[in-house]
N, C-alpha and C positions, 0 to 999 in steps of 0.2 A: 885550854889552848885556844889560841885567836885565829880563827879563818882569813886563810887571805883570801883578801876579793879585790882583783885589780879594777872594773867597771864597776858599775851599780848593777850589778849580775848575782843572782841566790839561784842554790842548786831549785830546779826548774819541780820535787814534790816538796821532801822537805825544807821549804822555805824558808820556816823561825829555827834554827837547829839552838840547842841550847849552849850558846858558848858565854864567854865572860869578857870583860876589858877591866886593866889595871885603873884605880881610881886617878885618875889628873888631877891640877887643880882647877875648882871649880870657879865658872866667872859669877864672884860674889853678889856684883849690883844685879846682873839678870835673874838670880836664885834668892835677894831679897825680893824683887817685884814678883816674884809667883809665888814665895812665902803670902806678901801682903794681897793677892790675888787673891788664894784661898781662902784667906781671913775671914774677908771682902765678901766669900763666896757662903761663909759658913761654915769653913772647916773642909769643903771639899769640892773639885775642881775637875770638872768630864775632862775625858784624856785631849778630845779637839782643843782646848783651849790651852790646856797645859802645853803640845805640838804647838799653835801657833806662835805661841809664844816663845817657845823653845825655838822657833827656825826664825819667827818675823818680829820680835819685839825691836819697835826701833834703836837701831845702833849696836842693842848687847845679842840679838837672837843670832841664830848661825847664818843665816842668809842675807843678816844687813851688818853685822861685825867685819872686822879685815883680817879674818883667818883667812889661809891659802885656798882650800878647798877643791879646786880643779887644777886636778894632775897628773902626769904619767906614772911615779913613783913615789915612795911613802916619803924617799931623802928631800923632794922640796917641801916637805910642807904639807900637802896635798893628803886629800880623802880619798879620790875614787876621780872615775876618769870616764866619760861619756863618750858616746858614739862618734861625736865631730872631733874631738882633739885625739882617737884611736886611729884613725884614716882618715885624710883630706878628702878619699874619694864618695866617703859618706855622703855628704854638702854635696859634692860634683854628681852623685848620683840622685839622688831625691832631688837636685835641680830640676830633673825630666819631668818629674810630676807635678812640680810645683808652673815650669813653664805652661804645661797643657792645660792645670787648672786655670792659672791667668788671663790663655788666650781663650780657656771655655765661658770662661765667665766676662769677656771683657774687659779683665781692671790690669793695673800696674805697679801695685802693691804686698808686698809682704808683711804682715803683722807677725814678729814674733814674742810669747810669754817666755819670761823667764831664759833671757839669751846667755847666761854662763859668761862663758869670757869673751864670747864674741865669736868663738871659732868657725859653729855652722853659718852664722849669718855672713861670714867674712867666703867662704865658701860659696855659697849662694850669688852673693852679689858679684865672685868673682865669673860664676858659670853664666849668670842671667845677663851681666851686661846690660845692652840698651832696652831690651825687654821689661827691665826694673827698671819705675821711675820713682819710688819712693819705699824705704825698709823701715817700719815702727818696731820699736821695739818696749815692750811693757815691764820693767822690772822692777821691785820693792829694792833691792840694793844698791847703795849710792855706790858702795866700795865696788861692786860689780859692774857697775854703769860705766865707771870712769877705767874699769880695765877695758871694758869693750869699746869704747872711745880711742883708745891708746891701738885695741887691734884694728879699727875700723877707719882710724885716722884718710887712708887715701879715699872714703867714700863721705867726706863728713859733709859734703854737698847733698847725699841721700838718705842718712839717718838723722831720726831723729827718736830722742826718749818722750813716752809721758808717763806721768804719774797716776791719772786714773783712765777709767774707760772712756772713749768718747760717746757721743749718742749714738754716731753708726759709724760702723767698720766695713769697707767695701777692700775685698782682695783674697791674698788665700793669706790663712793665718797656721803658723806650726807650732807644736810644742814639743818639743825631745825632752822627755823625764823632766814633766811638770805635774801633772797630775798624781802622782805618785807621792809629790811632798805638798799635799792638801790634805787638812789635818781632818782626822779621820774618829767618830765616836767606834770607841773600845766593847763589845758585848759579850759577855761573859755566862756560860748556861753552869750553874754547879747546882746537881741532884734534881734536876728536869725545872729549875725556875731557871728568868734569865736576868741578869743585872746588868748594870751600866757600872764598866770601871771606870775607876777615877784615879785624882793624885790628892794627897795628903800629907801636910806638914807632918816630918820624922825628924827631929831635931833640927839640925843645920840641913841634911838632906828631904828627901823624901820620897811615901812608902805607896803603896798600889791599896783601895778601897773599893770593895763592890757593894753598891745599891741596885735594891731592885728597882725595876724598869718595865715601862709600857713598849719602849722601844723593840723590833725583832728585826732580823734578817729579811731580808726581801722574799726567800724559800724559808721552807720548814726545812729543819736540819735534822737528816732521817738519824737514829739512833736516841739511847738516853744515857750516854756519857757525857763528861764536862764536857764541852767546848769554848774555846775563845776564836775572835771574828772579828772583823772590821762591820760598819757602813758608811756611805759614803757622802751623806748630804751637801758635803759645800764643793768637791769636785764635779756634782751633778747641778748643784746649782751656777756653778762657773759656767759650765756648758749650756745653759739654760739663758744665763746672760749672754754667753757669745752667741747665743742663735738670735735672741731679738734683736742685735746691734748689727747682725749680717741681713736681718731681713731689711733692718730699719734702713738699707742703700739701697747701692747695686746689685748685690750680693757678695756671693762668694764661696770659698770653698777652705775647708780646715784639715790640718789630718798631724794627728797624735800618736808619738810613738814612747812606746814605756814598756814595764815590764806589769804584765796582768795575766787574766783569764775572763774568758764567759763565766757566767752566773752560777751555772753547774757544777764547773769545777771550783772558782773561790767559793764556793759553799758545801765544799764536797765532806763528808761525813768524815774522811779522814784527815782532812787540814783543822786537825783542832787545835793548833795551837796560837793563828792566827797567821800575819804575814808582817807586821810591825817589824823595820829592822833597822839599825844603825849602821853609820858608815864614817869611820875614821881612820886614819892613816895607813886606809889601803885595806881595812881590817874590818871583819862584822861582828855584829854583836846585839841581844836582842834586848840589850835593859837600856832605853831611854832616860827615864830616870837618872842615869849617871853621865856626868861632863856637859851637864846640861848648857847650851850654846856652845858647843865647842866639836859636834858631830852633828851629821846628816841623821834626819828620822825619815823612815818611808813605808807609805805600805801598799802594797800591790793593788793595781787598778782592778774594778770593776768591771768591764768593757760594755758589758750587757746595762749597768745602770747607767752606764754614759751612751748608748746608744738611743736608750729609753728617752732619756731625758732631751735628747735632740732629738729625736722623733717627735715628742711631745709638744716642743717651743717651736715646730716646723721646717725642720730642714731632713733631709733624705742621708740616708747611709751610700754611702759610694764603695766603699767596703770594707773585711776586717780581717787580717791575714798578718803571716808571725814577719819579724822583719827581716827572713832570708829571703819570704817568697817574693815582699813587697821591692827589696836591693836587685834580686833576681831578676823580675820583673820590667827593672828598667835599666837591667845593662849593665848590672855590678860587676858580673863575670866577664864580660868583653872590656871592663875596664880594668880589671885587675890582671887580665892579659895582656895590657897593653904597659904593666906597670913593673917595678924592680921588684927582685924578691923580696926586700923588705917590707916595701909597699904593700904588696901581695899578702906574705905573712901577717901584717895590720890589719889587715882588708879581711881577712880571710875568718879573725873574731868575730866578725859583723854575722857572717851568715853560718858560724858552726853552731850546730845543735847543740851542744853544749855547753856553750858561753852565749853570745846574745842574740845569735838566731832564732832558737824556738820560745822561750823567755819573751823575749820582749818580743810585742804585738804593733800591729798597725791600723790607726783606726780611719776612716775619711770619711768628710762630714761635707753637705753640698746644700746651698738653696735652688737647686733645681732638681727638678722631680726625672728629669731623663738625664744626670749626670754618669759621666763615665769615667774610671781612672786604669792610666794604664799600670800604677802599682799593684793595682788589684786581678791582673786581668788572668794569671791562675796562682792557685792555694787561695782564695777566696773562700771565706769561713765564715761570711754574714750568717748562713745559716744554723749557725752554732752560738749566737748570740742569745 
């Protein structure tokens, strides 16, 4: 039976639950180019690569093809449905914080990764006004660019797309549920050795291969049962680059929201089954492997290696709190007081325990060493990193 999951939201321990998805048909040309990958490879293909290529292969991967993807319900089309296009008040409220970091740091810019349809940022520039004098936005999808053009049309005096990094980024930059679909190595412990999964050509499809691996988890993972795990190398290196390209200005300030855990808990002796999870027509499911291009792959952030690793390039933690306390914190409740009860009812997913409140995390990243954020100013869990 298929789980329904209206957000990119998984029950908050059991994560990977073992469900299944009916076979579709598969997009041939992107399942011939990771056939001929493999090959390529030797016969076998770490799972990072096989993900990339499953979300960003240009044109046929899921995140630059012209599937629906972002939507409210499974009838348009749609996979799953994110925080800005569940309540406008989303966008209206993290405006607060995004204001105070702009006037904390000086600048006039927004950099957003990975804008979806455009929603939050449509949002954002509606609450900031004169405050914003210029919205970047960084996406790998042409189909996606030109939807967010379409939503962003009355602002096209203040957006602009690019295609790669520049050499510095001065402003505050956000990501709603990006880091989360950065492909992730697979590590597999069976009978106290640990492997590196892979993919493997299985006729027209294909099959899961474990080699051993020098690779391990950032902790020891206390017990000696199997376990399967993520690590995170290119989400920590994303953030490794965004810190030299904030220091290389003015500054600035960043803050990511997704769904994750500190280090303790994604490595806790009972998540052995990993966090890897799919996301199609409203539905999850934990075998990647199938409909390949044609579903969302994700798998739960780190917080702790992304804190690390911005630590490490230079820039200071501002704070890291789940995203009731962070909505909380700057007014969600006096906005949803102020709102219909529909509204309200929308709004009100944001911060329950049980859907995307305690789940999804808030992380703020600063080049300044005495920065302050008022999303953080309580449930602040930096110290649980």
């Amino acid at each position: 039976m298929l789980e329904f999951i209206q957000p990119k939201t998984l029950n908050a321990f059991g994560d990977n639950p073992r469900v299944s998805t009916p076979k579709p048909t598969p997009s041939c040309e992107l399942t011939q180019r990771i056939h001929q990958a493999i090959a390529l490879a030797g016969g076998w293909l770490g799972f990072d690569r096989f993900m990339a290529m499953a979300l960003y292969e240009p044109g046929l991967g899921y995140y630059t093809n012209a599937l629906q993807k972002f939507g409210a319900m499974p009838s348009s089309g749609s996979d799953f449905v994110t925080a800005p296009g569940m309540s406008p008040l989303f966008g209206q409220t993290l405006a607060v914080q995004v204001r105070q970091a702009l006037q904390a740091t000086g600048t006039d810019e927004i950099w957003e990764f990975g804008a979806g349809t455009g929603a939050l940022a449509l949002q954002l520039l509606d609450s900031l006004g004169d405050d914003l004098a210029r919205y970047t936005i960084i996406d790998l999808s042409g189909t996606l660019r030109a939807r967010q053009a379409d939503t962003l049309l009355k602002y096209a005096d203040k957006v602009r797309w690019l295609d790669n990094w520049p050499k510095a980024i001065e402003g505050v930059v956000v990501g709603n549920e990006v880091l989360d679909a950065m492909p992730v190595h697979l590590l597999q412990r069976t009978d106290g050795v640990w492997h590196e999964r892979g993919v493997v050509s299985a006729g027209q499809g294909f099959a899961w291969q474990d080699r051993p691996t020098d690779l391990r988890p950032p902790i020891d993972i206390e017990g000696e049962h199997d376990y399967l795990t993520e690590i995170h190398p290119q989400a920590e290196a994303f953030i490794t680059s965004l810190a030299e390209r904030l220091l290389a200005g003015k500054g600035g300030a960043a803050f990511f929201l997704d769904y994750g855990f500190p280090e303790a808990e994604y490595f806790h002796p009972q998540r052995h089954m990993g966090t890897v999870m799919c996301h199609q027509l409203h539905q999850a499911d934990d075998n990647p492997l199938l409909a390949v291009g044609q579903k969302d792959i994700t798998a739960h952030v780190n917080f702790t290696g992304v804190a690390l690793a911005a630590q490490n390039a230079g820039l200071a933690v501002l704070g890291y709190a789940s995203q009731a306390w962070f909505l909380l914190n700057l007014g969600l409740a006096e906005r949803m007081a102020q709102a219909s009860l529909a509204e309200r009812s929308q709004a009100q997913r944001l911060v329950n325990e049980h859907e995307m409140g305690e789940l999804f995390k808030v992380i703020g990243l600063t080049t300044s060493a005495d920065g302050v954020a008022q999303g953080f100013a309580r449930g602040d869990r930096s110290h649980r990193l």
